[in-house]
N, C-alpha and C positions, 0 to 999 in steps of 0.2 A: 613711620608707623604713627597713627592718629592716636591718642591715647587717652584713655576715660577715668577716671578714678575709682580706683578699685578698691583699698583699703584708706583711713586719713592716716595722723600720726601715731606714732605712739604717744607715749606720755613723757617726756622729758625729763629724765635722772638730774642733768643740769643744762646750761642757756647753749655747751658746748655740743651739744649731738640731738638728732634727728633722724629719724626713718621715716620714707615716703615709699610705697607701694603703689605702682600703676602699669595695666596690664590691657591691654585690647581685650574689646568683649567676647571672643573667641577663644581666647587662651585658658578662660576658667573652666574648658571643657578636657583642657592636660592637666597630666596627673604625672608633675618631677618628682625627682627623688630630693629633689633641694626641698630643705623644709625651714620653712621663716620663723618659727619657734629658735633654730639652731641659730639664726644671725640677730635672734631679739638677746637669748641668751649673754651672748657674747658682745655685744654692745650695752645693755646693761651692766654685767657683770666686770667685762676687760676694757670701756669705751674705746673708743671712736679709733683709736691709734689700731688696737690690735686688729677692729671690725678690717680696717683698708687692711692690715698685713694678711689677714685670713681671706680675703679677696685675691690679694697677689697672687696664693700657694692654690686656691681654685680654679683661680685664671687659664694657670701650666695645666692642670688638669679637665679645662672647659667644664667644670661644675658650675662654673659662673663665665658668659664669654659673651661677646667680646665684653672686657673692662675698661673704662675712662674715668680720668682723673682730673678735676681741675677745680681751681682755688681762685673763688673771687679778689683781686686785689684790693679793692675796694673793702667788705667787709671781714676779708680773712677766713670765709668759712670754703669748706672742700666740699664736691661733691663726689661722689662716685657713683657713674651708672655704668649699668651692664644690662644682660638680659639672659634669662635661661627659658627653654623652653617656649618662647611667644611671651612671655612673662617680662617688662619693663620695670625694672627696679632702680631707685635713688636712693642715697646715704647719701645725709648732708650732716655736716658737724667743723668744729676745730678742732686742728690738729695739734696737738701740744710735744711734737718732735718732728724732725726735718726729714720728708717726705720727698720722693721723685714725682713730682706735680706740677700740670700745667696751669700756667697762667692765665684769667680768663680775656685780662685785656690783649693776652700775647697770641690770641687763635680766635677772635673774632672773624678772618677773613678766612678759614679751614674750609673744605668741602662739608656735607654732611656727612654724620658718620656712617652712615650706610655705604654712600659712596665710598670711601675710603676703605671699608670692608673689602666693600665687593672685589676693588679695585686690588686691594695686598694680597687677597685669598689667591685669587687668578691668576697675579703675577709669581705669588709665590710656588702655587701650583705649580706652575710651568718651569720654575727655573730650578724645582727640585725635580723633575723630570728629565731636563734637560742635563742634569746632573749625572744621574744613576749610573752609567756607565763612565764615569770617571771614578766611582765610587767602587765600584764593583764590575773588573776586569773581565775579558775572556782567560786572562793567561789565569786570573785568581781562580776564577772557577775551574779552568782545568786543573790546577793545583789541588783544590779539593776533590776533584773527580777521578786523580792520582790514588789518592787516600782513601778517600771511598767510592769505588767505583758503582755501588747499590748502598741506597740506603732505601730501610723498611719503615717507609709515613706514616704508619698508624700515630693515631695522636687524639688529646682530649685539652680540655679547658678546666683553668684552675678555677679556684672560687672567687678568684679577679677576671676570668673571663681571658685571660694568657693562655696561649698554647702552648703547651708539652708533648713531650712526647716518648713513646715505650723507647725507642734506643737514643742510648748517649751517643752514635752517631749520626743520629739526624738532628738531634738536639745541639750538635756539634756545628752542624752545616747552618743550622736557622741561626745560632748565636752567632758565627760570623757574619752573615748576613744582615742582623742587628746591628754590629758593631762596623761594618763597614759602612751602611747607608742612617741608619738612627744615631748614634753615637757621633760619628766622625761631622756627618752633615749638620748637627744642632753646633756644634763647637766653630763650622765653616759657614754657617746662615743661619745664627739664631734669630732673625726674625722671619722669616720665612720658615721653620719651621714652628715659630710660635705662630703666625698664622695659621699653620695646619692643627691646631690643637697641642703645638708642642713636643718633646722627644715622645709621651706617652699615645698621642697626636699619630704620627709618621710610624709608633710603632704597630699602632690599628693598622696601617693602610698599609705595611707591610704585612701582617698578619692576614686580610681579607686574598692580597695577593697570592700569598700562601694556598689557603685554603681553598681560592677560586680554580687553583693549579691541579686543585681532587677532579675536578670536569674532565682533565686531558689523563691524569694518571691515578688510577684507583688507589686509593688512601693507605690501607691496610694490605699492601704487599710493599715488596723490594721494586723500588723504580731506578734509572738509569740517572746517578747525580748530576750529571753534565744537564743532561736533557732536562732535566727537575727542574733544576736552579735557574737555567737559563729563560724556563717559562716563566717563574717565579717572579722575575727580572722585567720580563716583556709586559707582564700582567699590572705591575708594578706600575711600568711609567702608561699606560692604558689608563690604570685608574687615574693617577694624575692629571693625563690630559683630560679627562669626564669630568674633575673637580675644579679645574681651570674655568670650563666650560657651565659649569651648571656648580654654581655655589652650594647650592640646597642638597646636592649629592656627599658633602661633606659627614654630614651624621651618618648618612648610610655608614660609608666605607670607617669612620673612627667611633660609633657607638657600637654597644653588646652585640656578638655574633646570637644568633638566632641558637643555636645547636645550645643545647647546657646554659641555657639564660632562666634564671626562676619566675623571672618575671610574667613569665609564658604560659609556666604550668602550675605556679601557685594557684588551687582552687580549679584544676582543670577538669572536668570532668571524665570519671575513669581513668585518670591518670596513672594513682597509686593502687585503685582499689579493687580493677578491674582483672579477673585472671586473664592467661592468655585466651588470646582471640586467635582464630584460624581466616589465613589469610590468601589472598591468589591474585595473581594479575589485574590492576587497575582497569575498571568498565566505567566508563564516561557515559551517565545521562546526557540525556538533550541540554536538560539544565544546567549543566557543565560539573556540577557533582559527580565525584570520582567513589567508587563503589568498589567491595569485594563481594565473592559471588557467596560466602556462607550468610543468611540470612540474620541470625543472632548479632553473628559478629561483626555484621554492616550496619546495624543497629547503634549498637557503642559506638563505631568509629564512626560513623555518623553525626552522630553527637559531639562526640573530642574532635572533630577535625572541623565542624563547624564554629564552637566555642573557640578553636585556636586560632582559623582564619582573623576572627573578631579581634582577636587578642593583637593578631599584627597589622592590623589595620589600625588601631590604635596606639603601637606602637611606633608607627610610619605616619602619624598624622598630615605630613604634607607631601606625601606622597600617592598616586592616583591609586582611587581603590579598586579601582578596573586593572589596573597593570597588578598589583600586589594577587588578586585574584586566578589574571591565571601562571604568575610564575609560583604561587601554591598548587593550583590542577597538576603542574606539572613537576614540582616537588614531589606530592603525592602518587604519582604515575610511576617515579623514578624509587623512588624509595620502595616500592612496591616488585617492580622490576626487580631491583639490588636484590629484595630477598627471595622470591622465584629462579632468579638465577644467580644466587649464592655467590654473590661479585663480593670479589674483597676490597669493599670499600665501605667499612663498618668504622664510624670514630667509637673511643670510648664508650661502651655503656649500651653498645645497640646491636654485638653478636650474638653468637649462639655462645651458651656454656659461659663457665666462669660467676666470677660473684661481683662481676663489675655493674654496676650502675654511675650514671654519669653523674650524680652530686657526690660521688663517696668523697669523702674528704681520706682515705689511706686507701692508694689506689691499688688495684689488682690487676693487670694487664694478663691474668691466664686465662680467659677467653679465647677462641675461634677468630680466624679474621674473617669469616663471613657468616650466614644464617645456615651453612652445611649442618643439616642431620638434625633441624629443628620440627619436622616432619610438620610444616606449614602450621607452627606456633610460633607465636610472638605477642610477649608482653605491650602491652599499649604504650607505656611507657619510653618502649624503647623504638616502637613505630613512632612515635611523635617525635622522639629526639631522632631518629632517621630522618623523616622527614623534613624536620627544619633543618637538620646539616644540607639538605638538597636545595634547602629555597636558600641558603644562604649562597651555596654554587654557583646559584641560577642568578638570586640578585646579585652578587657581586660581578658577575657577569654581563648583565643585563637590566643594568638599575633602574627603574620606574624616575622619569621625570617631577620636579614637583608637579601641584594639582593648574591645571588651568582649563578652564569649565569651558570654552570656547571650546577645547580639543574633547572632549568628552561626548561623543557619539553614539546614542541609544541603540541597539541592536535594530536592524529594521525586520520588525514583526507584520508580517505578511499574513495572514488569516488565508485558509484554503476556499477555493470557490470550488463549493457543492455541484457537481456532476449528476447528481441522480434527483429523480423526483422523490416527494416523502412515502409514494408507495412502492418505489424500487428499493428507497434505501431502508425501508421496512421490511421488505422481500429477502434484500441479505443478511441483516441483522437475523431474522428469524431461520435462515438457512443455515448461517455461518453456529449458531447457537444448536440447532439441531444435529449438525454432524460431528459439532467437536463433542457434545454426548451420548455420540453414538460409535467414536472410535474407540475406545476401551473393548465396544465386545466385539466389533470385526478384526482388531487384532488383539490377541489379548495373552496372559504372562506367560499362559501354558504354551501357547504358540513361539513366543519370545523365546521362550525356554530353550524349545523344541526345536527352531536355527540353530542357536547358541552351543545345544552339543553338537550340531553335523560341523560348522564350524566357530570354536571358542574364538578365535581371532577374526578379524578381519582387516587386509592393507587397505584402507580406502582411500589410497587417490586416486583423483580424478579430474575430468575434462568437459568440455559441454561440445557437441558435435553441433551443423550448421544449421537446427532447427532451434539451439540454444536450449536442448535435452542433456540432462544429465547422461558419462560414460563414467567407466572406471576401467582402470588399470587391469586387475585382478575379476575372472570369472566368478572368485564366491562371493565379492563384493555386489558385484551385480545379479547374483541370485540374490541375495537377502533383500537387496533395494527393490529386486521382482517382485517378491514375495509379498512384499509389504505394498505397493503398487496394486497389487491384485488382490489382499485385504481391502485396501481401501477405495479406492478409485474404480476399480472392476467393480468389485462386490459393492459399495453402496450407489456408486450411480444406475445400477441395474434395482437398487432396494428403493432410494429416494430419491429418484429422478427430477422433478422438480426441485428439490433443492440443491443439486449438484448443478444444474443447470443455471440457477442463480447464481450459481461463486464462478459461473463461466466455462458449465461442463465437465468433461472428464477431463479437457487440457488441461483446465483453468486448476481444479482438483488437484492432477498430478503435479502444476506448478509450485500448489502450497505445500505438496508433501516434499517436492523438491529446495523448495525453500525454508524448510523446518530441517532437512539431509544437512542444508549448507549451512544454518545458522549454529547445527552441531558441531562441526569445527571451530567453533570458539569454547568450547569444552574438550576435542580432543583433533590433535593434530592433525590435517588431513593426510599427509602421504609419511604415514608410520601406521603400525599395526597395531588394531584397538579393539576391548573386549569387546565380542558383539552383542551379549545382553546389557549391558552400560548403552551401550550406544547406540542399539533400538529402542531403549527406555529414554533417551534423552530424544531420539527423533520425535518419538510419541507425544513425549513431554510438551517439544517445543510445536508442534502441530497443534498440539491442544491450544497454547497458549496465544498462538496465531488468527486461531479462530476465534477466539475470547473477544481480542484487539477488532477484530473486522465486525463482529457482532456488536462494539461499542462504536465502533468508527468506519460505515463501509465503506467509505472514499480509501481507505487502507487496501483492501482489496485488487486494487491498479497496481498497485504498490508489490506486495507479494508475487501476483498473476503475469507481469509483466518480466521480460527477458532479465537476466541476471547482466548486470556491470562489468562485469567479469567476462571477459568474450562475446562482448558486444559490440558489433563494428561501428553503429553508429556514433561510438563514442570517441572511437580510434580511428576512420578516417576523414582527412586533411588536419590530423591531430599533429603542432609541432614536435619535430623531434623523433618520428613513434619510430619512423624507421632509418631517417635517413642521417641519425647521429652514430657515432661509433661509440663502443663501452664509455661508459661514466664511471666515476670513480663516487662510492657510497661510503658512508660512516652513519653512526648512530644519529639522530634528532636533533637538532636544534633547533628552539623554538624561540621568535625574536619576540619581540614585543608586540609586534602587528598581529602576530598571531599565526605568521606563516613558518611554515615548517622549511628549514632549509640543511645541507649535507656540509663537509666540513672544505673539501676541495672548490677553490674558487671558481673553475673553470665550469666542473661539473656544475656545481650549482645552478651559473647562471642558464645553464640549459635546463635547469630541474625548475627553477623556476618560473619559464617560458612554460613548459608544457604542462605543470600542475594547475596555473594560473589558470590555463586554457583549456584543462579537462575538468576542471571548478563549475565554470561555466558552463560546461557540455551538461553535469550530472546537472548542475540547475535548470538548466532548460528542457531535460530530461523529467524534472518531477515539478511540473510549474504549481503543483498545489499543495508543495510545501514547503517548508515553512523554512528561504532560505538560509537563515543563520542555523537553523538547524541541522541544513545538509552541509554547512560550511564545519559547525562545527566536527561531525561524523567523520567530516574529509580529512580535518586534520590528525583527527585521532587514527583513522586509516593509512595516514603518510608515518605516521610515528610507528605506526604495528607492523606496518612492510617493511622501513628499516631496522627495525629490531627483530624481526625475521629474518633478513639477511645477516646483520651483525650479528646475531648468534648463532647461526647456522640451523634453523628450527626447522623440521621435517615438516614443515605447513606450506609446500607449493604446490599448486595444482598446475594441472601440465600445460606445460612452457613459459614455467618462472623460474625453473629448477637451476642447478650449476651443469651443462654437459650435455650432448646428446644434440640432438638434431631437430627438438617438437621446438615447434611456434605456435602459440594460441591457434591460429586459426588453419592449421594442415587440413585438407582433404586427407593424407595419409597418415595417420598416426604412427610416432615410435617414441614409445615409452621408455624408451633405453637410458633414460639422463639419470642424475641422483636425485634424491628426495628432499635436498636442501642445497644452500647454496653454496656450502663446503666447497675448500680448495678453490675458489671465483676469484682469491687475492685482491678483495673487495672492488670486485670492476663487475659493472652488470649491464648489461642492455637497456637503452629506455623503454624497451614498449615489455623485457622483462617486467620493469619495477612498475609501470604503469599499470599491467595483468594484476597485481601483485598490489596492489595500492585498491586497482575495484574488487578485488576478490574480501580486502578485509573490509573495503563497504562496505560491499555484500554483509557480511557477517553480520556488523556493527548495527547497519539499516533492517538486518528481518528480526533483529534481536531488541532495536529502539522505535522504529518506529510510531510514531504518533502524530 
């Protein structure tokens, strides 16, 4: 490291001690918690003797790391340098007691100390990895899995940032596991674990291990100990091998976990002040900003999750801010999911009920273990501390490399090429603007009403037959969609002919009104039963707001009017995989670094990711005038909503994504006989299933983002 002079000396108490301060000019843009007031103190007040022993006991602790020692022989003085933070620090003085110190004529010919870093960190890595399973048996862990064959992981962090936990049986299992690989291992390689930061060192990166292990088994229930620990284990030497490999990933895995760290929400906005906000399933802008759909309440959290992103970004200073970016989108995704579907995977401080908050210092564990019966209320508070318990998941997981600018790839911004003249795209802007004003009195509440009682409910799933026209399942579904059909598309293309005619006729019409039908399913599930004044006021809604969009932007219009993704052969054939694979095996999301979405089964995988790669490309070429990191991003968020559709079993398939029954997207003969989700599938599904089922929540996502 080049180094510039940042502070001179002090002022010299006597001829025996010195402090020199020097830091690269980068570094004065961190903010340690080391503060040089604390080492001027202590070197004025206790010299030079005690300044080195208060280094040693930092050292063990990486408050100060790496530390060197060494004594000119020549004039007898010591130095000690180390460095915290990018921060380059010397202590030069005499020592006036017998010190463990290198000689400076005796290490003239040493590597630099960099190399030697890098060099002990890696090896030591490695050879505490290669370790672990000497340390910690099959037979031991069956031993404990004798004993406790479940134990319940709910857990929180002390005001050291230690894990704890609600039962003294898991608190049981984590303490041996401490004392067989921290404990035994420092006594059997202490310098290898003083490379890692020392016993309290090895005890982070068993802790990250831990808590990377909530990704496979939700937190806050009873898990299977065998299966626990054994992950525990696996994750363990994972991390090691990443730290071997990538020194810089060190602070990751042994600095503050994310979840109950102050430093995050000191001064957060609406942190403490905010009452509960109402919450619902994460919506991904284009911009990659993750939204809830109550308008107030995305407001606030708009704010807090902005202010927080910054907060860790700054907390990760050498790590890419592009990678930190989206394993927060998708913290935020997840933690949002949790409480929608009421997963028990709540740490301290973030369920429903109880007087727990995650800094109490006298703690309460009689809370909830998930957001059950919180009727989509949640303190902000305890969504942020949600959230960061996810990124911490996800990073430990999936740790962002340090920064290296070479790799750093701007998003390729494609600008749309204009289709129309300035007097066409005048023509629909002025059309598009006159019909969404004039839908309110071709359908209107008393009419809404007026369905509503012949039928309160409606089942509306549904199909698209081979002209790519909406069907449904259910006769009263497809009267109300008549009704409304003939409100609007009958009745005004016979009222404003030229202007219907601009947005592409009565097809073009019915298309938008079919595409305002479908973008409703992202408010209510398609193939389950749903009020039907709700849900012609939300058709209306979104019709409205569709034509708002095409009145600012008519190239949009292509876009709406054009066949739905969702049972669209173009997209499906000579599509890998679509038919000639046999069931896959599916799990919930994971989201790597690259940005691709992939399943948990290796086999499946690599087929999921032959044919996602190659239906990427289909919708791209599908919509050449826009904007493609914008369709890349939509896709992914589509890959994530289909699997969490199936993982949860959600009555959201349109026919022939379902579990059963004999419909395939594209039958000439329809039979609607299958189930409404994908229940009892024993998570194996069809590719050109999950395919139907991936453009369907395009679909959604694109008439709903659009731009």
């Amino acid at each position: 490291m080049e180094l510039t002079s940042l502070q001179t000396s002090l002022t010299r108490t006597s001829d025996k001690q010195l402090l020199l301060l020097k830091a690269s000019d980068s570094s004065q843009q961190s903010s340690p918690t080391f503060k040089l007031d604390e080492v001027q103190d202590i070197l004025l007040e206790e010299g030079f003797d005690r300044t080195l022993d208060t280094f040693k006991e930092w050292e063990k602790t990486r408050k100060f790391y790496p530390i060197k020692i060494v004594t000119d022989a020549n004039t007898g003085k010591t130095t000690i340098s180390g460095e915290y933070n990018g921060v380059s620090l010397e202590f030069i003085g005499t020592c006036e007691r017998d010190h463990e110190l290198i000689v400076l004529d005796q290490v003239s010919e040493q590597k630099p100390e960099s190399e030697i870093n890098l060099t002990t960190l890696s090896e030591a890595a490695s050879t505490i990895m290669n370790k672990i399973t000497t340390y910690i048996t099959g037979s031991e862990i069956n031993m404990y899995a004798k004993i406790y064959s479940k134990i319940h992981t709910e857990f929180g962090l002390d005001s050291n940032g230690k894990i704890i936990f609600q039962e003294s049986s898991t608190q049981e299992v984590y303490d041996y596991l401490k004392d067989q690989i921290v404990t035994d291992m420092t006594e059997q390689y202490p310098e290898e674990v003083a490379a890692l930061g020392g016993a309290e060192g090895l005890e982070r990166i068993l802790q990250a291990a831990w808590i990377e292990t909530y990704s496979s088994f939700n937190s806050s229930q009873s898990n299977d100990t065998k299966a626990f620990v054994n992950k525990v284990v696996a994750n363990l030497q994972t991390i090691l091998s990443k730290i071997s490999n990538n020194k810089d990933l060190l602070e990751v895995y042994t600095g503050k976990a994310n979840y109950a760290d102050t430093t995050l929400t000191t001064g957060l906005s609406n942190y403490s002040t905010s009452s509960a906000i109402t919450y619902s399933n994460g919506v991904v802008f284009t911009d990659g900003s993750v939204h809830v759909d109550d308008s107030a309440s995305d407001k606030l959290y708009q704010q807090t999750m902005t202010e927080l992103l910054e907060k860790l970004k700054a907390k990760y200073p050498d790590l890419s801010e592009a990678d930190i970016e989206k394993l927060f989108q998708q913290a935020q995704l997840n933690a949002l999911k949790n409480c929608v579907n009421n997963t028990a995977d709540c740490p301290y401080g973030t369920d429903n009920g109880g007087n727990d908050r995650v800094y109490d210092t006298k703690l309460d564990w009689g809370g909830k273990d998930s957001r059950k019966g919180d009727k989509n209320k949640i303190l902000m508070q305890e969504l942020v501390q949600l959230v960061l318990y996810n990124f911490d998941k996800l990073m430990y997981a999936n740790p962002a490399g340090a920064k290296d600018t070479d790799s750093v790839v701007p998003d390729n911004i494609k600008p749309a090429v204009p289709t129309f003249s300035n007097e066409e795209s005048n023509t629909i802007k002025t059309a598009a603007s006159e019909i969404k004003n004039k839908i309110s009195t071709y359908i209107t509440s008393s009419e809404i009403n007026m369905m509503a009682k012949i039928y309160s409910k409606i089942h509306t799933e549904f199909g698209l037959d081979s002209n790519g026209k909406i069907i449904f399942q259910e006769s009263s579904t497809k009267e109300v969609y008549d009704y409304m059909k003939d409100q609007i598309v009958t009745d005004m293309t016979e009222r404003y002919p030229d202007f219907v005619e601009a947005l592409g006729g009565a097809d073009g019409l019915e298309r938008l009104l079919q595409a305002a039908w479908i973008e409703t399913y992202s408010s209510f599930n398609s193939s389950q039963s749903n009020d039907t004044k709700a849900f012609m006021n939300k058709v209306v809604s979104n019709l409205q707001t569709i034509l708002s969009k095409i009145s600012n932007n008519p190239e949009l219009l292509e876009v709406y009017t054009s066949h739905t993704n969702y049972a669209d052969k173009t997209l499906t054939d000579g599509l890998e995989n679509y038919k000639n694979s046999s069931a896959i095996t599916y799990s919930d999301a994971d989201i790597y670094m690259d940005g691709s979405v992939h399943i948990q089964d290796t086999q499946s995988d690599k087929l999921y990711q032959q044919t996602m790669s190659s239906l990427l490309d289909k919708l791209k070429a599908k919509y050449p005038k826009l904007d493609e990191s914008v369709i890349a991003k939509l896709f992914k968020q589509a890959q994530v909503n289909a699997l969490n559709n199936c993982a949860n079993n959600t009555a959201d398939c349109p026919y022939g994504t379902d579990n059963g029954g004999n419909d395939r997207v594209y039958d000439t003969k329809l039979d609607w006989g299958g189930k409404d989700s994908r229940k009892g599938d024993k998570n194996k599904i069809l590719m050109q299933e999950l395919v139907q089922l991936v453009l369907y929540h395009f679909d959604k996502l694109l008439y709903a983002q659009a731009a």
